[in-house]
C-alpha positions, 0 to 999 in steps of 0.5 A: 466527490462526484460529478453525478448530482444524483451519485453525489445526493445518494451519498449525501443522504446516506450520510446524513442518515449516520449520527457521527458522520458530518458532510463538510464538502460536496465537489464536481470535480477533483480540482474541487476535492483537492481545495476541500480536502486542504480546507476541511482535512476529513478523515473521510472521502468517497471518491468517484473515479470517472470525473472531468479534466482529472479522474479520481486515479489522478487525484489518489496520485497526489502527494497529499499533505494529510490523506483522508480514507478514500472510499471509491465509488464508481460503476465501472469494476475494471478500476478496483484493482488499479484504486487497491494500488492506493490502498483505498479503504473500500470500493463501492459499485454503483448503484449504491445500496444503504447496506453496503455503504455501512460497511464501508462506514463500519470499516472506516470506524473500525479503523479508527478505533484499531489504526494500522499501518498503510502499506503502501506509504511505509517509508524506511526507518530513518537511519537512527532508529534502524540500528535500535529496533530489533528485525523481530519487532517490524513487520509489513503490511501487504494487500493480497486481493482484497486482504490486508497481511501483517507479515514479519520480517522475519517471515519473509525470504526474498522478493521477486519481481514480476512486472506490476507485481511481486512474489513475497516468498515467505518459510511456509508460502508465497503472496502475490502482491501488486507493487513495483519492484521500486516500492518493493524497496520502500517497503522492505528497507535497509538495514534488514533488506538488501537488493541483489538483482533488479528482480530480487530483494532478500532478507538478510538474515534468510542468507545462508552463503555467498558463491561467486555470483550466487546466493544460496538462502536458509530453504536452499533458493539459490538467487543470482547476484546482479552485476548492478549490485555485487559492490553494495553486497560487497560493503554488507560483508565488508560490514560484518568482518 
């Protein structure tokens, strides 16, 4: 989905050149992409960023009801980061070369063939299932640059927030991830996770005793208790009297 003819044929070319790839759609603009998109429901979707009335940010935006991979593909860098906010599978700098666009096809099979979660969509778990499933058996996933980490519960410390970003203090280092405080809390959900500061999320489990308005964890970080917060970390111990 590109409004560049020639961008646009490359990648048709580059297509039909794979036995098991099939071009279902070519569009001009996001308003088109999202009609093919609902249409034919792809598995996969090479995006350009720079498209008329709506950019690709725009379209990744959406609230899709079935969301392909999304491979970017732009001639501008300063977009990557802002695009691995949507957990894109890939993104490809103009001009594009055959060999790089067969890593973003190897990445999107193997993916197939080995589906882990998206990070950036890991909802909560509904409040049936929270109860039943031990902390030691989640995990989250979460980018850093250009990786993707499985990171166990069980693993992790607390969080804290830095504007755009937050800092996953785990037992023995630190990831720096692009993520909102308030996605933060989708992915570290109760009932393993409680939120104490506007800047800070802690495992409950990492709690080693409560002070007044201080929290002090198994490694010894002292955290402060938000005033916004001290009546749901009253219920948590109120819980387990």
């Amino acid at each position: 989905m590109d409004d560049e003819p020639p961008a646009r044929d490359v990648i048709e070319v580059f297509v039909n050149r794979v036995p098991d790839l099939q071009c279902v759609a070519i569009c001009g603009n996001a308003h088109q992409a999202i009609d093919a998109i609902q249409q034919w429901q792809p598995h996969l979707v090479f995006l350009d960023i720079q498209m008329p009335d709506m950019t690709g940010i725009d379209l990744l935006q959406l609230q899709l009801p079935l969301r392909p991979e999304i491979v970017i593909t732009t001639a501008y860098s300063e977009h990557a980061l802002k695009s691995y906010e949507f957990a894109v599978l890939d993104y490809l700098m103009k001009p594009i070369s055959y060999e790089r666009f067969m890593q973003a096809v190897v990445k999107f099979k193997q993916k197939q063939i080995n589906p882990q979660p998206n990070w950036s969509a890991i909802s909560p778990l509904p409040a049936d299932e929270a109860n039943t499933v031990s902390s030691s058996e989640q995990s989250v996933w979460l980018r850093e640059e250009k990786r993707l980490l499985q990171i166990p519960y069980e693993e992790i410390l607390y969080v804290e927030a830095m504007k755009d970003y937050v800092k996953v203090y785990l037992k023995e280092q630190m990831i720096l991830t692009h993520l909102t405080i308030g996605k933060a809390e989708e992915l570290f959900p109760p009932p393993y996770f409680i939120r104490i500061h506007r800047s800070h999320i802690v495992r409950r489990g990492a709690i080693r005793l409560i002070d007044g308005n201080l929290i002090r964890l198994v490694n010894d970080t002292e955290l402060q208790i938000g005033p916004n917060f001290r009546d749901e970390l009253k219920k948590y111990i109120s819980a387990l009297r």
